[in-house]
C-alpha positions as CSV (number, residue, x, y, z in Angstrom):
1,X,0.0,0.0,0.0
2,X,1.4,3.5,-1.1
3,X,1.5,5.9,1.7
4,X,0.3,9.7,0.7
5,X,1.5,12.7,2.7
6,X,0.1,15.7,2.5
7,X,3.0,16.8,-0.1
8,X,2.5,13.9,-2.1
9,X,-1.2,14.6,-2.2
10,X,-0.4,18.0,-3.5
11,X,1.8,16.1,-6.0
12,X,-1.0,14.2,-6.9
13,X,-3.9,16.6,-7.2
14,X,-1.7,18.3,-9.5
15,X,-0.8,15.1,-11.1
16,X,-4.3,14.0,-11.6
17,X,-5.6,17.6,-12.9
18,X,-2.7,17.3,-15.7
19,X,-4.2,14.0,-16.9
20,X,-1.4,12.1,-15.6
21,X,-2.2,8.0,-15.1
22,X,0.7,7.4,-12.8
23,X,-1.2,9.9,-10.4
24,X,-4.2,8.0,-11.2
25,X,-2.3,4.6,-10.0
26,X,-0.7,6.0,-7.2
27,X,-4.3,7.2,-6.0
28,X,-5.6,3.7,-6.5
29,X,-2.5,1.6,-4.7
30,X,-3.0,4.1,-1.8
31,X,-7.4,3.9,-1.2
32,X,-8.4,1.0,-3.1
33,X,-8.4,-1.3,-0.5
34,X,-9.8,1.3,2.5
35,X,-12.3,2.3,0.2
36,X,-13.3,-1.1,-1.0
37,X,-14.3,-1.8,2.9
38,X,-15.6,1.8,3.6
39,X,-17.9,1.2,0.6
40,X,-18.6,-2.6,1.3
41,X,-20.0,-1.2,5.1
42,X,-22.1,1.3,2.9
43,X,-23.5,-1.1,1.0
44,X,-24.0,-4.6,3.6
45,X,-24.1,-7.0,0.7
46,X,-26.4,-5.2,-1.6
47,X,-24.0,-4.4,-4.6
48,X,-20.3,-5.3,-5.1
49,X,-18.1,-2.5,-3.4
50,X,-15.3,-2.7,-6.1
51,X,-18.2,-2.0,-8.5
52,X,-18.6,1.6,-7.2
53,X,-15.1,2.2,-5.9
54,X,-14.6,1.6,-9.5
55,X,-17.1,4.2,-10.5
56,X,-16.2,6.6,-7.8
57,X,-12.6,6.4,-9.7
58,X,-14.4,7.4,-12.8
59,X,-16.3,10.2,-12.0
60,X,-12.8,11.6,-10.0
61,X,-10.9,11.1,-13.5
62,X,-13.8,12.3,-15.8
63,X,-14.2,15.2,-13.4
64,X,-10.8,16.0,-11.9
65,X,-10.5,19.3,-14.2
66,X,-13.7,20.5,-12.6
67,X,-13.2,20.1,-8.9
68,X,-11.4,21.6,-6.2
69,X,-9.8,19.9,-3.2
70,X,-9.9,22.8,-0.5
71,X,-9.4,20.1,1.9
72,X,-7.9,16.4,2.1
73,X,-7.5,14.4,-0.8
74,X,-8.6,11.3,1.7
75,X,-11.9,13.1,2.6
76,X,-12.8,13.9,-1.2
77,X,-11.9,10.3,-2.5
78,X,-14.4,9.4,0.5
79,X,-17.0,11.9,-0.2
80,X,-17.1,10.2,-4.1
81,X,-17.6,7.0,-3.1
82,X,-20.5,7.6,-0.1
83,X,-22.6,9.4,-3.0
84,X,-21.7,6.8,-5.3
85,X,-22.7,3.6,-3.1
86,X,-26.0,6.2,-2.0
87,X,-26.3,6.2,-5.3
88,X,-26.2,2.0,-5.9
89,X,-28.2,1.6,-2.9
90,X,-30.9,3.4,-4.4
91,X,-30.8,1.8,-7.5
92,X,-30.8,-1.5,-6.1
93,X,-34.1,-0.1,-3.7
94,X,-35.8,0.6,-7.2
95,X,-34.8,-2.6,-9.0
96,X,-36.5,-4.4,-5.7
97,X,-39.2,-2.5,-5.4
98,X,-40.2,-3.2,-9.1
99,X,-39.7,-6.6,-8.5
100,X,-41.6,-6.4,-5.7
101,X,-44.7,-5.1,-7.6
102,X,-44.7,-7.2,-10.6
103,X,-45.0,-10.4,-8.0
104,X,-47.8,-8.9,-6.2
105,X,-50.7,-9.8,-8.0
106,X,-53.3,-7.0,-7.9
107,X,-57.1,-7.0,-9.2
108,X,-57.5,-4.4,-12.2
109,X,-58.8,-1.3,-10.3
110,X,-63.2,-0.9,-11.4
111,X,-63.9,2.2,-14.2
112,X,-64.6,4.4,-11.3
113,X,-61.8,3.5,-9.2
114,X,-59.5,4.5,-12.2
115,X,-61.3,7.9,-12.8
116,X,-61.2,9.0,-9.1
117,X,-56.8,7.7,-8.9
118,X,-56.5,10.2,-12.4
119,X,-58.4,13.2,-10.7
120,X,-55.9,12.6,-7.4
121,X,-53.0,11.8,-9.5
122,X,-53.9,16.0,-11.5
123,X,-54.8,17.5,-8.1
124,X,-51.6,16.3,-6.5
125,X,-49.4,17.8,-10.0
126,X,-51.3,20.7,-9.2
127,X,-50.8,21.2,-5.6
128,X,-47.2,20.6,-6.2
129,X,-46.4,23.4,-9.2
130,X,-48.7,25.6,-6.6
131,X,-46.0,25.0,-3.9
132,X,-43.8,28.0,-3.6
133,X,-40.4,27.6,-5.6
134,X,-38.0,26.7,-2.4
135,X,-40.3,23.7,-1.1
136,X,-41.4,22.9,-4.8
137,X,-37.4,22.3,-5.0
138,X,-37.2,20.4,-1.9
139,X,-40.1,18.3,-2.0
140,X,-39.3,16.9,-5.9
141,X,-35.3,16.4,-5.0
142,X,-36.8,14.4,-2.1
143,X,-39.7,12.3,-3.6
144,X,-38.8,12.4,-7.3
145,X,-35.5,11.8,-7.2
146,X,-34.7,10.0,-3.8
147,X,-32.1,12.4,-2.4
148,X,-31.8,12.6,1.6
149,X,-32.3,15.8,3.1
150,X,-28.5,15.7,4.2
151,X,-27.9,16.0,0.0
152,X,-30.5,18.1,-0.6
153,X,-29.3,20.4,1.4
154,X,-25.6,20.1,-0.4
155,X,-27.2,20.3,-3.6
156,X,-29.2,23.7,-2.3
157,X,-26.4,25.0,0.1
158,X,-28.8,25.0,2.5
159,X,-28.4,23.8,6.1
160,X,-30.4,20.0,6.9
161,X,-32.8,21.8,9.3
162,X,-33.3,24.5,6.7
163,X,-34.5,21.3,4.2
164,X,-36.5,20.0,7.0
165,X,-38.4,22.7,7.7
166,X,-39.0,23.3,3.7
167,X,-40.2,19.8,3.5
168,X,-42.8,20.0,6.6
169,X,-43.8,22.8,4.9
170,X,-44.8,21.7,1.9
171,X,-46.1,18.6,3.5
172,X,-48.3,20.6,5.0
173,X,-49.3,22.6,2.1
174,X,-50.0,19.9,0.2
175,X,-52.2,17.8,2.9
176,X,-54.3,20.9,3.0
177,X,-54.6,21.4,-1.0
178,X,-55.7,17.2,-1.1
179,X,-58.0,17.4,1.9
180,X,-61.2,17.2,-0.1
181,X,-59.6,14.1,-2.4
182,X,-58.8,12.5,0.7
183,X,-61.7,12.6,3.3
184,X,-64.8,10.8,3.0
185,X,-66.9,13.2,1.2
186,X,-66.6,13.5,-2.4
187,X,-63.9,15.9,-3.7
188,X,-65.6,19.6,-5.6
């Protein structure tokens, strides 16, 4: 295992923003192993963890001339591979849940039923474009695309809490907006 000091991790930043595959190597004989088990912890058996240590390396080579390392090389090569076996995980949680869905054998829903899931389905697109743009943001980064409120709020450079609070609100904008589609009298 290659040891990196801080003034070979300079070297290799450097290294690795010039292009240069030995950096590239060097990077990999010093973290593939530690983040091969950092990942595998991630991901308890649900994907292979060489599999996205692999694609963490990728993303750091196809992006190196685009990020910055204001801290440790360590944390960033770290940082790449939580998003990327975050990332696997949820990809794997879709895959099952399809599964999941196609074995459960469900009755066709009646006319009716299909008519009244249609008008929800509009009121619910509805009450979400009515949301105001911050917890519009928040809520479809959350349910549409998966992300945890810990990434959300890197992604909006936002504080967790801040993402919290956006989401409670719109939950509770949007519970009021469905209330008539989801009591027991019949919606207007």
């Amino acid at each position: 295992m290659t040891v990196v000091t801080p003034s070979s991790e300079r070297e290799l930043i450097e290294g690795l923003r010039a292009g240069s595959r030995r950096a590239l190597e060097a990077l990999l004989a010093a973290f593939w192993n530690p983040l091969c088990q950092y990942a595998g912890g991630i991901l308890n058996g649900a994907a292979d963890p060489q599999d996205v240590v692999q694609e963490a390396f990728i993303k750091l080579w196809d992006q190196r001339d685009r990020w910055r390392v204001d801290g440790s090389l360590k944390a960033l090569l770290y940082t790449v591979t939580r998003n990327a076996a975050l990332d696997e995980l949820r990809r794997a949680g879709r895959m099952e849940r399809g599964r999941a869905q196609i074995d459960i054998a469900t009755p066709e829903p009646t006319p009716s039923e299909h008519a009244v899931a249609g008008e929800l389905e509009r009121a619910a697109a509805r009450a979400v474009s009515a949301l105001p743009p911050k917890r519009q943001k928040v809520f479809r980064l959350a349910r549409e695309e998966g992300l945890t409120y810990a990434e959300i709020a890197e992604v909006l450079g936002r504080s967790p809490q801040t993402v919290a609070n956006q989401m409670s609100l719109a939950m509770a904008d949007l519970r009021a907006a469905l209330a008539p589609y989801l009591s027991d009298k019949p919606p207007p």
